[in-house]
C-alpha positions, 0 to 999 in steps of 0.5 A, a space after each residue: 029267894 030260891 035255895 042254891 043247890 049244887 052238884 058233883 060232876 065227874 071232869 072225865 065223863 060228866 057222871 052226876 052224884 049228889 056227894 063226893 066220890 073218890 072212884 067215879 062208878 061211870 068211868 072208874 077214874 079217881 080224883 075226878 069229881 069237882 063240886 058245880 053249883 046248879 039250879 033246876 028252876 026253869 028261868 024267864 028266857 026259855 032256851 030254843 025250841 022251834 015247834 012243840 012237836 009231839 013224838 009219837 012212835 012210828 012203824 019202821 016202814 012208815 017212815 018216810 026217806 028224806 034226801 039230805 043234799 049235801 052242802 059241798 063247801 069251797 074247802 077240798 079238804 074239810 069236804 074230805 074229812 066230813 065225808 064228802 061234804 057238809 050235812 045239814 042239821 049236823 053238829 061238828 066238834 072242831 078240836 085242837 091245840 092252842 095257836 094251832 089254827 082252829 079259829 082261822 080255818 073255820 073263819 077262813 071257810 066263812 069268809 070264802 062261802 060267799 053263797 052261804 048266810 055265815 054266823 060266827 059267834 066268839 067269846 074270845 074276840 072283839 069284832 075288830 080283831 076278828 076283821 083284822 083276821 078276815 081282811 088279812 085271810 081275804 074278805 069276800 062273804 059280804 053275808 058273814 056275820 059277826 056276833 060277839 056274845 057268851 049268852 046262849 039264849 041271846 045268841 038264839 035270838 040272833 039267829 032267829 033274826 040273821 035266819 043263818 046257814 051255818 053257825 060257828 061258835 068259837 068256843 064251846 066253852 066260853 058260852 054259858 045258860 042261865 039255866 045253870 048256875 055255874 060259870 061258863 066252861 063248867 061241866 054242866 055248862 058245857 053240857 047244857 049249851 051243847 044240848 041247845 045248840 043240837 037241838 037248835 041245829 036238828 030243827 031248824 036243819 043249820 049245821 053247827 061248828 064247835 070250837 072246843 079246847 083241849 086238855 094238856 093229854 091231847 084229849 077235848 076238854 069237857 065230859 066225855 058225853 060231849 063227844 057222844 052228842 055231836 055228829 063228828 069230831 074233827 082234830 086239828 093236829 100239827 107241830 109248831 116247828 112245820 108249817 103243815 097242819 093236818 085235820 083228822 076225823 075222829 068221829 064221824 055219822 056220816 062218813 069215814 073215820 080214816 080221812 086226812 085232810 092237809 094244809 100249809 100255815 102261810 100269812 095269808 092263811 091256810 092253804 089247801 094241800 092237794 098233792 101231799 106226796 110232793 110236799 113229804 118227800 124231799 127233792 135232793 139233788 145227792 143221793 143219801 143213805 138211810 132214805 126209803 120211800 113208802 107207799 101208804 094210805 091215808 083213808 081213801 088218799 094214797 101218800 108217798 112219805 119219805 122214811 128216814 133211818 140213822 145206824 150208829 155205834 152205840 156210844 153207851 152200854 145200852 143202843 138206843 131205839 128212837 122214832 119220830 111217826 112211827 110206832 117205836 114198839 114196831 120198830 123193835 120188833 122189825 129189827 129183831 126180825 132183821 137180826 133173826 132172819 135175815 143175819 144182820 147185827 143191829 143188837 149193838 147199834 143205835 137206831 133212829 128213825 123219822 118219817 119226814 113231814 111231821 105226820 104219823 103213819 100207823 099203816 103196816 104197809 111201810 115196814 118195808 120201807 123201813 127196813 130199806 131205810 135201816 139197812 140203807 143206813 147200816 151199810 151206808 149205800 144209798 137208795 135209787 131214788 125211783 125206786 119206792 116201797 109198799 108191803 108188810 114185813 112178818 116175823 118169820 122176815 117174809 113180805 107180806 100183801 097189802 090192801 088196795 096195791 093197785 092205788 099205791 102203785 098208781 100214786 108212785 106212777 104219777 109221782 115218776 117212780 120206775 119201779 115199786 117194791 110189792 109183795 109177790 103174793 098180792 093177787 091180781 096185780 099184772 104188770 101190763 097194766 102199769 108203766 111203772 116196774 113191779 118187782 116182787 119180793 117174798 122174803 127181806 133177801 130178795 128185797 136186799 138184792 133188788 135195792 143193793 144187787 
């Protein structure tokens, strides 16, 4: 009988020593190492392998361009996020909140590529109930298939014999090696299932989705290591009070990192989110102080958002500053500069302030409208409601250019705004190339003036 031997693995960055530490010398966190039993014999069911090729350096001109085409998948705002499509051989890392939706998506995509031989593995479902899911989204992939298995290697086997053109696994940490001692979910199990399946994804040219859970910080659970071997990380964010769900990029090889992809939870499913400006601006009939809309970029997509801004006496010794999407630290230093500069007493009132939706919006360009939601509010005088704003507000109170204006203003044209306010010093901006009006504005008077007369 082989002697049990075991190991000590940081939970923070996955750092391996053969006793305990208190301070992890990898990452510097404490209290982070957890004993894991491992075993280093090589067992009877060997673990992937294709071709036992030999690596041989070659001359960086040698190397012959291979043209990767792109799988383009039904899914508009998943193609968004990865970058313009799905790469073949790649390794993706889907995260997200519990209930949040990360298995529907990802089984909603297999059910809808009806071109595409899907497997789906799961480690936390039956087959039936992975069909009640599929039928209630709508069954039409008639080569999607169901594989319910835990073991790495079995789930191999499989797939040598389905031959798939995408693999899920739902989740990473369910599945487990019997090169590992260890229990499933584990550090190293963790680490060693996800190395298989990156070279099983890079031989064989299948790309591979991981399901992976998150910790109660928000951030994947697992090493660290494991977000460095995978090609890109996916985040699937959204509050459990909206129906809407939005898909980051983390991480990505092969594309931008600043994409936003945005669905709406229905009973049927998820529905794709074309038009996202439609949907985070409220359609009212009264028109209401406090309410500014701003021009904001999310990657390569302009929004529209709604700004909402309450003023109020404050009811205690110390006003309050709260906000909801948006940096409050920012928000602090916007009403100073308010105060400072342009003369209006904020320093004794409380200021609450939300961008509807449910989205976060970290992009400098809606401070003004901000300021236009503030000081709406303060006086309680409403906002037209086709007037929208996009430009930076700086410390000395003047109003600073943004970057790609033109597509901001073309959004609010399309939308049927009449006028956007923008910083008089963006450069190469006409007005006889819009039909919607472009009021320039240098400082936050001139702003007051042009929302307030």
């Amino acid at each position: 009988m082989a002697k049990v031997k075991s190991a000590y693995f940081c939970q923070n960055c996955g750092h391996e020593t053969p006793k305990w530490l208190g301070k992890c010398p990898s990452c510097g966190e404490w209290n982070t190492f957890v004993e894991e039993i491992i075993e280093k014999n090589i067992p009877s069911v060997v673990a992937f392998s294709s071709s036992t090729r030999n690596s041989k350096p070659q001359a960086i001109h040698t190397i012959e361009n291979q043209e990767h085409v792109r799988i383009f998948l039904k899914d508009a705002e998943l193609n968004r996020v990865l970058g313009g499509g799905l790469v073949p051989g790649s390794l993706i890392l889907f995260g997200g909140e519990p209930g949040i939706g990360k298995s529907t998506l990802l089984l909603q995509m297999a059910v809808d590529e009806d071109q595409l031989n899907v497997l789906y593995v799961s480690g936390e479902e039956s087959e039936q109930q992975i069909k009640m899911r599929a039928e209630r989204i709508g069954l039409t992939n008639q080569q999607c298939y169901i594989l319910t298995e835990t073991n790495i290697q079995n789930i191999f086997l499989q797939a040598e014999e389905t031959q798939p053109q995408l693999l899920i696994i739902d989740s990473i940490q369910t599945l487990y090696s019997t090169q590992i001692e260890s229990s499933p979910g584990s550090i190293s199990q963790v680490r060693e299932c996800t190395a298989q399946l990156l070279r099983y994804a890079k031989q064989t040219g299948v790309p591979v989705f991981l399901i992976g859970h998150i910790t109660k910080e928000g951030s994947l659970a697992g090493p660290k290591v494991l977000e460095h071997m995978v090609d890109a990380v996916l985040q699937f964010e959204g509050d459990r009070n909206h129906v809407y769900r939005l898909l980051r990029s983390i991480k990505n090889r092969f594309g931008s990192t600043n994409e936003l992809g945005i669905y709406e939870m229905l009973g049927t499913g998820l529905r794709q989110v074309e038009n996202p400006s439609e949907i985070l601006i409220t359609n009212t009939d009264n028109s209401l102080s406090g309410i500014s809309i701003g021009a904001t970029l999310e990657g390569m997509r302009p929004i529209l958002v709604e700004v909402q801004a309450l003023v109020t006496s404050a009811a205690y010794g110390t006003p309050q500053r709260s906000s909801t999407g948006f940096d409050s630290k920012r928000l602090n230093m916007l009403l100073a500069v308010m105060e400072k500069r342009c003369g209006f007493k904020l320093g004794a009132k409380d200021v609450f302030l939300n961008i509807a939706g449910g989205i976060k919006i970290d992009d400098p360009a809606i401070d003004l409208a901000v300021v236009a939601a503030v000081l709406s509010s303060n006086a309680d005088l409403p906002i037209p409601k086709n007037i929208a704003l996009s430009a930076e507000v700086g410390l000395s109170g003047e109003v600073r250019p943004v970057n790609r204006i033109d597509q901001r203003i073309s959004e609010a044209e399309k939308l049927g705004f009449e006028k956007i306010i923008i910083s008089k010093y963006n450069k190469g901006i006409e007005q006889k190339n819009f039909k919607i009006e472009l009021v320039k504005c240098g400082k936050i008077d001139e702003v007051v003036r042009a929302l307030f007369g």
